[in-house]
TORKOLDO-592812 format. One record per residue (C-alpha): residue number from 1; residue in three letters; x, y, z. Coordinates in Angstrom, 1 decimal, always signed. Example, Ala and Ser with C-alpha at 12.3 -4.5 7.8 and 13.67 -1.06 7.14 Angstrom:
// residues 2
  pos  code       u       v       w
    1   ALA   +12.3    -4.5    +7.8
    2   SER   +13.7    -1.1    +7.1
// end
This chain:
// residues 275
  pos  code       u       v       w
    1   UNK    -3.5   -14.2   -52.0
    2   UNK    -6.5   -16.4   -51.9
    3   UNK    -5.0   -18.6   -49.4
    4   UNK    -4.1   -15.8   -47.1
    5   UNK    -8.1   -14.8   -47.5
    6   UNK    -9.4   -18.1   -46.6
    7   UNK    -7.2   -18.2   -43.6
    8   UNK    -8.1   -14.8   -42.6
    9   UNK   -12.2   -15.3   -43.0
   10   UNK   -11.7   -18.8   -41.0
   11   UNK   -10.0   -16.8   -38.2
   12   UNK   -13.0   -14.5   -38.0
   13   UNK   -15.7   -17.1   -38.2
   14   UNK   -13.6   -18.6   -35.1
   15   UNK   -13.7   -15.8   -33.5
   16   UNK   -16.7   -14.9   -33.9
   17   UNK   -18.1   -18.7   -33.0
   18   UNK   -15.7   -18.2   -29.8
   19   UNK   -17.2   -14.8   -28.4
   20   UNK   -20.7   -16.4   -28.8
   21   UNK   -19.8   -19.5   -27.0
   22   UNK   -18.0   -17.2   -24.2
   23   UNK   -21.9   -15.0   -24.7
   24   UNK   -24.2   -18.6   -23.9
   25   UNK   -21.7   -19.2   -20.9
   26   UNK   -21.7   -16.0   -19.1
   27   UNK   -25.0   -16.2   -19.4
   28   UNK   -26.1   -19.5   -18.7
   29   UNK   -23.7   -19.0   -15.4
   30   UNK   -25.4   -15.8   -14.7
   31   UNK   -29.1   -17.5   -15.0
   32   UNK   -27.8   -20.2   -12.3
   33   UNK   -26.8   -17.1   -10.2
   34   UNK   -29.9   -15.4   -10.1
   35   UNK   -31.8   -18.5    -9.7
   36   UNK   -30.5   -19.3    -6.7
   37   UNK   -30.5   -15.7    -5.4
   38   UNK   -33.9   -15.7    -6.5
   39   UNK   -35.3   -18.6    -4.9
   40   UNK   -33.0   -19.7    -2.6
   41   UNK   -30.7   -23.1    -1.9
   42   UNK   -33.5   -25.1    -0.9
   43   UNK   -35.9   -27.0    -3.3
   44   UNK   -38.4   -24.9    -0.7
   45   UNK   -37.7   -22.1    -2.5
   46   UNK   -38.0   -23.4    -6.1
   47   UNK   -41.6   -24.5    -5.2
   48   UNK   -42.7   -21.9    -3.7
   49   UNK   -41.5   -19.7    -6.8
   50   UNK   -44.2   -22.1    -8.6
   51   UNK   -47.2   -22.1    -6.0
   52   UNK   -47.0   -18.4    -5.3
   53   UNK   -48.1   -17.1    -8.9
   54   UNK   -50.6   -20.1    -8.9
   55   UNK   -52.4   -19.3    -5.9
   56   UNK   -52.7   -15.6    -7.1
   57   UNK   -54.2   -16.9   -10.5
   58   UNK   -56.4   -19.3    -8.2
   59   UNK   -57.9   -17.0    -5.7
   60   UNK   -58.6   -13.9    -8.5
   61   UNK   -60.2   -16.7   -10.4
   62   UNK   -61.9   -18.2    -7.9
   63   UNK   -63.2   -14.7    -7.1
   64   UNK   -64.5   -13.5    -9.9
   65   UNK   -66.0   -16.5   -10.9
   66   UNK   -68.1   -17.7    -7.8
   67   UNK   -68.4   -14.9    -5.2
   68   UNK   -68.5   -12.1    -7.6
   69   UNK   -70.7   -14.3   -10.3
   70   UNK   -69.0   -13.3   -13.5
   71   UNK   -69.9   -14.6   -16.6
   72   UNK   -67.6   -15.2   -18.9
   73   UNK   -67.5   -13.0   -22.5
   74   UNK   -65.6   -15.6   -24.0
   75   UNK   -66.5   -19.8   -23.6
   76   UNK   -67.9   -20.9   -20.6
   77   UNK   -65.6   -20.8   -17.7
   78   UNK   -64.5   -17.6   -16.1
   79   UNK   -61.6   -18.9   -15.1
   80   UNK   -60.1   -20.1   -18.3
   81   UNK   -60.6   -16.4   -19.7
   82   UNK   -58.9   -15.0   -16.3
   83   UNK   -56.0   -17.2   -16.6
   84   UNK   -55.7   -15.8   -20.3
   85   UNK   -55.8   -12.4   -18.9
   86   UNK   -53.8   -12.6   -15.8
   87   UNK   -50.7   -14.9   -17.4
   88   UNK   -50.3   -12.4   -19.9
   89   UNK   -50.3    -9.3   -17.6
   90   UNK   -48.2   -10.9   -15.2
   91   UNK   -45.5   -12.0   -17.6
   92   UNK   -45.2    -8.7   -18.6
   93   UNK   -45.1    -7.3   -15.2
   94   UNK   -43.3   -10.0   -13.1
   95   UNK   -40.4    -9.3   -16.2
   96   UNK   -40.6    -6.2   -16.2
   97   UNK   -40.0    -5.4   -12.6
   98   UNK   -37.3    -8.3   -12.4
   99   UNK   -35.2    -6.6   -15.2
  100   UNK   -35.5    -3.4   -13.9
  101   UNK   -33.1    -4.6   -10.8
  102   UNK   -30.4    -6.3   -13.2
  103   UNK   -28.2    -3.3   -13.2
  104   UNK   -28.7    -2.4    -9.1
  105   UNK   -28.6    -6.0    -8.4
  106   UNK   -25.3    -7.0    -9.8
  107   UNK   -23.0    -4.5    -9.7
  108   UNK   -20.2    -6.3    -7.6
  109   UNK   -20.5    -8.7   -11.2
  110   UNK   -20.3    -5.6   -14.0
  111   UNK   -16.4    -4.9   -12.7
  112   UNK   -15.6    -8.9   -14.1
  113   UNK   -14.5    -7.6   -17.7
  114   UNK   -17.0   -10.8   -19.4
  115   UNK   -20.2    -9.9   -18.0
  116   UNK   -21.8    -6.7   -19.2
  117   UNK   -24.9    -4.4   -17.8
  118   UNK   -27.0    -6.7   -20.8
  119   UNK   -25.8    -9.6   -19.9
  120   UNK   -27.6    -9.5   -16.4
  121   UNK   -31.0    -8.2   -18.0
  122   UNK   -31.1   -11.3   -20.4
  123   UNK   -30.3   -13.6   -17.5
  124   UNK   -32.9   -12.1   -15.4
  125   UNK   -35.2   -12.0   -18.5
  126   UNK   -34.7   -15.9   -19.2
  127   UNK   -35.6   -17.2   -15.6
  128   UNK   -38.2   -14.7   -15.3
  129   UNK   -39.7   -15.9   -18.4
  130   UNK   -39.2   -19.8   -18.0
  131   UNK   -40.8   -19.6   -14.6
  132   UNK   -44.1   -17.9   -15.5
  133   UNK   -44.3   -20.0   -18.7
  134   UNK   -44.0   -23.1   -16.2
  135   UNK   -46.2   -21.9   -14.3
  136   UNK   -48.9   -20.9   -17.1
  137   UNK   -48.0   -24.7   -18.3
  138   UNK   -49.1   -26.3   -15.3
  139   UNK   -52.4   -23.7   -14.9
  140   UNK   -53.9   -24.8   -18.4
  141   UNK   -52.7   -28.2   -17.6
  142   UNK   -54.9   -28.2   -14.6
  143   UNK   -58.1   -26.5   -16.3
  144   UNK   -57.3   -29.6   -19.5
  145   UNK   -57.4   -32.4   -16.6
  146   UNK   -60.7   -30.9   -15.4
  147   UNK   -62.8   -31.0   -18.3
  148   UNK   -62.1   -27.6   -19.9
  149   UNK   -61.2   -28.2   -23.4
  150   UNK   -60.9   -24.7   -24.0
  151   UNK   -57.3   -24.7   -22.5
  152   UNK   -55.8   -26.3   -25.4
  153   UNK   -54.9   -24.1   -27.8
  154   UNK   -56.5   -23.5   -31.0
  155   UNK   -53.9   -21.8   -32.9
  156   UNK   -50.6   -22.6   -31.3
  157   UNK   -48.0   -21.3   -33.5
  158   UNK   -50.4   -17.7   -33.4
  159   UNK   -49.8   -18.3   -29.6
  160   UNK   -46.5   -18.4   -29.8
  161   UNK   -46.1   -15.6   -31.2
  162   UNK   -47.9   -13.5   -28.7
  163   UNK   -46.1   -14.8   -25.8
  164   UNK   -42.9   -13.9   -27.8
  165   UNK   -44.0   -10.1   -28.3
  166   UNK   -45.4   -10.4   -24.9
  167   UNK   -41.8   -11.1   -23.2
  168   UNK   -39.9    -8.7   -25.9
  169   UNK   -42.5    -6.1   -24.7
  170   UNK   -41.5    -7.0   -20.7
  171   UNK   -37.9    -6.7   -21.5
  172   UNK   -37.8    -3.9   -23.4
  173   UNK   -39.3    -1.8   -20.3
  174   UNK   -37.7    -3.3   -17.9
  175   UNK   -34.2    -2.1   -19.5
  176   UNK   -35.9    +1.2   -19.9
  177   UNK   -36.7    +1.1   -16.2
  178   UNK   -32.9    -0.4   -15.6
  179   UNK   -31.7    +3.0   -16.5
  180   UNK   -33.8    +4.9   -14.7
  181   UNK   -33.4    +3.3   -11.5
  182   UNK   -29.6    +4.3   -11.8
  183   UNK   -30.8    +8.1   -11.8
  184   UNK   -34.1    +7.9    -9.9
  185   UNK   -33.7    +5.9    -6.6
  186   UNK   -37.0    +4.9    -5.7
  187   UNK   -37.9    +4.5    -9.3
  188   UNK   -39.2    +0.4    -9.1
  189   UNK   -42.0    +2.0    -6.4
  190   UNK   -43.0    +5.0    -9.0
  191   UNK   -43.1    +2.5   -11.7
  192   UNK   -45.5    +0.0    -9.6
  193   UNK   -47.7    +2.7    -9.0
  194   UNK   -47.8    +4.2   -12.6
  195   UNK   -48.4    +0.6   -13.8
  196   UNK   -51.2    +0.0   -11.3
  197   UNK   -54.0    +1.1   -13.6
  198   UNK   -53.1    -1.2   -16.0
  199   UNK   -54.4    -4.3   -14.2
  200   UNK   -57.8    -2.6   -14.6
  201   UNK   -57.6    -1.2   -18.0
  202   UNK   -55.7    -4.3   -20.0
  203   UNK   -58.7    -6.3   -21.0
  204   UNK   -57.9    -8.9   -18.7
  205   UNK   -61.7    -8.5   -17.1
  206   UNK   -63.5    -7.7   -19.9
  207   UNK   -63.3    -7.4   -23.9
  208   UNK   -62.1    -4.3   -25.6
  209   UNK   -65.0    -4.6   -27.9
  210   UNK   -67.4    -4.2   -25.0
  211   UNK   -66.2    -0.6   -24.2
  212   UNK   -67.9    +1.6   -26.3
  213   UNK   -65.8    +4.4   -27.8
  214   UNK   -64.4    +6.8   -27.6
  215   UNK   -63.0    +4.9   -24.7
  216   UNK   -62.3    +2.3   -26.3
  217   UNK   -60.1    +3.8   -28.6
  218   UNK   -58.3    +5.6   -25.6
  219   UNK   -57.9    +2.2   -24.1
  220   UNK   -56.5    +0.5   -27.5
  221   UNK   -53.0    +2.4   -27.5
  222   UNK   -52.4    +0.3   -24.7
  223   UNK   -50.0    -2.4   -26.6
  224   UNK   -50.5    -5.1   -23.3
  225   UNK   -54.2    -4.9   -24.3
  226   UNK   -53.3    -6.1   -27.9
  227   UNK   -51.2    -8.8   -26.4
  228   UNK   -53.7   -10.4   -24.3
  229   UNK   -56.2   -10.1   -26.8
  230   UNK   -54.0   -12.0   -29.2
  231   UNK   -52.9   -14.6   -27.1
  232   UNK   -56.7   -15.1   -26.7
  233   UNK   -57.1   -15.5   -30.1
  234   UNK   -54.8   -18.7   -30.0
  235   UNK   -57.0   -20.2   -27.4
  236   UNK   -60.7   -19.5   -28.6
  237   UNK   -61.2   -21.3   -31.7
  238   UNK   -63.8   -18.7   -33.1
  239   UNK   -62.5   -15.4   -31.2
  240   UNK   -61.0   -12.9   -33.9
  241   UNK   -60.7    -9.7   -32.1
  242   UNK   -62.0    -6.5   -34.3
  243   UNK   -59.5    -4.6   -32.5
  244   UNK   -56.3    -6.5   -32.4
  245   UNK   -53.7    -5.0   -33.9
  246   UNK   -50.5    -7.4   -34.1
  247   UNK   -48.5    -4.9   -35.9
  248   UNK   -48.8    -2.4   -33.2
  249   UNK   -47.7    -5.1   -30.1
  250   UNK   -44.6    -6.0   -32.5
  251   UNK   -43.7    -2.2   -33.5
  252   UNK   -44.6    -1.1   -29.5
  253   UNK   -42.6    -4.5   -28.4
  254   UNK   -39.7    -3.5   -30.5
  255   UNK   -39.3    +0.4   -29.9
  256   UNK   -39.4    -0.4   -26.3
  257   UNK   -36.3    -2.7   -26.9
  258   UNK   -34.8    -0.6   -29.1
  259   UNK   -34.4    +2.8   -26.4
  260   UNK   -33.7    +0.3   -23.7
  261   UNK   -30.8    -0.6   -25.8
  262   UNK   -29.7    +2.7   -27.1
  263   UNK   -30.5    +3.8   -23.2
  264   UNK   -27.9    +1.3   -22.2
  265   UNK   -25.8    +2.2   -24.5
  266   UNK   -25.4    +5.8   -23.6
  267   UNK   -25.2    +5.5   -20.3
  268   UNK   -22.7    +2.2   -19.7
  269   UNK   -19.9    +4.5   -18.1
  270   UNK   -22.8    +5.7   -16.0
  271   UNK   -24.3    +2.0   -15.1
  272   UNK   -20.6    +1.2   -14.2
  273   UNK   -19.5    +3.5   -11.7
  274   UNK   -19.5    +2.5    -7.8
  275   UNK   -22.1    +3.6    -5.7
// end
């Protein structure tokens, strides 16, 4: 009897090892897809994937810091609290929008019984990611090269920790917005334009603690603005936001998952038909 259980729980734990091999293959396959889909054959396109969101982060920088003459709140360079800002809003965003494609993007790929609706979201989730956290890499790379030793972070594993919430966030609405695209057609425009404000009202100009309330609090149930503010916090050595609330960017971070998933969930039959 107990040999028959032994053999019985080493079969599962095979099993089980075998489906999450199958799981890293699909979508390790499905991340070499989408790359070069996303950026094309050429190593053109891979560069260009890098120098693009640089010289966004360059020229707002740039801007605000010598023809608009803004001081910085935090440190002395403008630019270093930008970049803080605008990497953090854009990995959101950037995800976001990518993953809200995965399903209306791939659906020649959802008939092949291995590859799932979730399958392409993580895929597009993981280059997404990697390439604005290259790109991030190289900005603070740039600003450590030129003097400014603020772009080494303080509090690294604190940092870590917000980029992780940051990307969870990113995901979680983009499989939310997934969904809705399947049902709403012009959905990724509505959902540029609701998000629009955002880029204003996230912090990534100014500190929450600056806005006196009641806006302030208005502005705090914003989770990205608890994001950028703790990702801040692993930069500036002395900066401990009044306001930051981690436990509200990890509960907002995971709820979003969490309905993107049960979303996905209830609609699969839906996300699989044929258009």
């Amino acid at each position: 009897m107990n040999s028959s259980r032994t053999t019985m729980h080493s079969q599962t734990r095979k099993a089980w090892a075998d489906a999450i091999r199958l799981q890293f293959r699909v979508i390790a396959a499905l991340v070499r897809r989408e790359t070069r889909a996303h950026f094309g054959e050429s190593r053109l396109g891979y560069l260009w994937a890098i120098i693009e969101p640089m010289l966004h982060l360059i020229v707002l920088g740039l801007l605000f810091s010598y023809v608009l003459k803004r001081h910085s709140p935090l440190g002395g360079s403008m630019i270093m609290f930008m970049l803080t800002g605008l990497m953090t809003y854009f990995l959101f965003y950037k995800l976001a929008a990518y993953v809200a494609g995965a399903v209306a993007g791939n659906r020649s790929l959802l008939n092949l019984p291995p590859i799932k609706p979730l399958d392409v979201m993580i895929s597009r989730a993981i280059l997404e990611a990697a390439t604005y956290l290259f790109v991030g890499f190289l900005m603070f790379l740039g600003l450590v090269l030129a003097g400014h030793g603020e772009a080494i972070p303080r509090h690294p594993l604190s940092l870590a920790a917000a980029i992780a919430v940051t990307i969870a966030f990113g995901f979680g609405v983009g499989t939310i917005n997934a969904i809705i695209q399947v049902f709403v057609t012009n959905w990724s425009t509505i959902f540029g334009f609701l998000l629009s404000p955002l880029f204003l009202l996230s912090g990534l100009w100014f500190l929450p603690e600056s806005v006196p309330p009641p806006f302030r609090g208005y502005l705090l149930y914003n989770p990205l603005m608890h994001c950028i503010m703790w990702v801040r916090s692993g930069y500036y050595r002395n900066y401990d936001p009044p306001d930051l609330d981690r436990g509200y960017a990890v509960l907002s971070s995971a709820l979003t998952v969490a309905i993107g998933l049960m979303l996905l969930r209830a609609t699969r039959r839906k996300l699989l038909e044929p258009t």
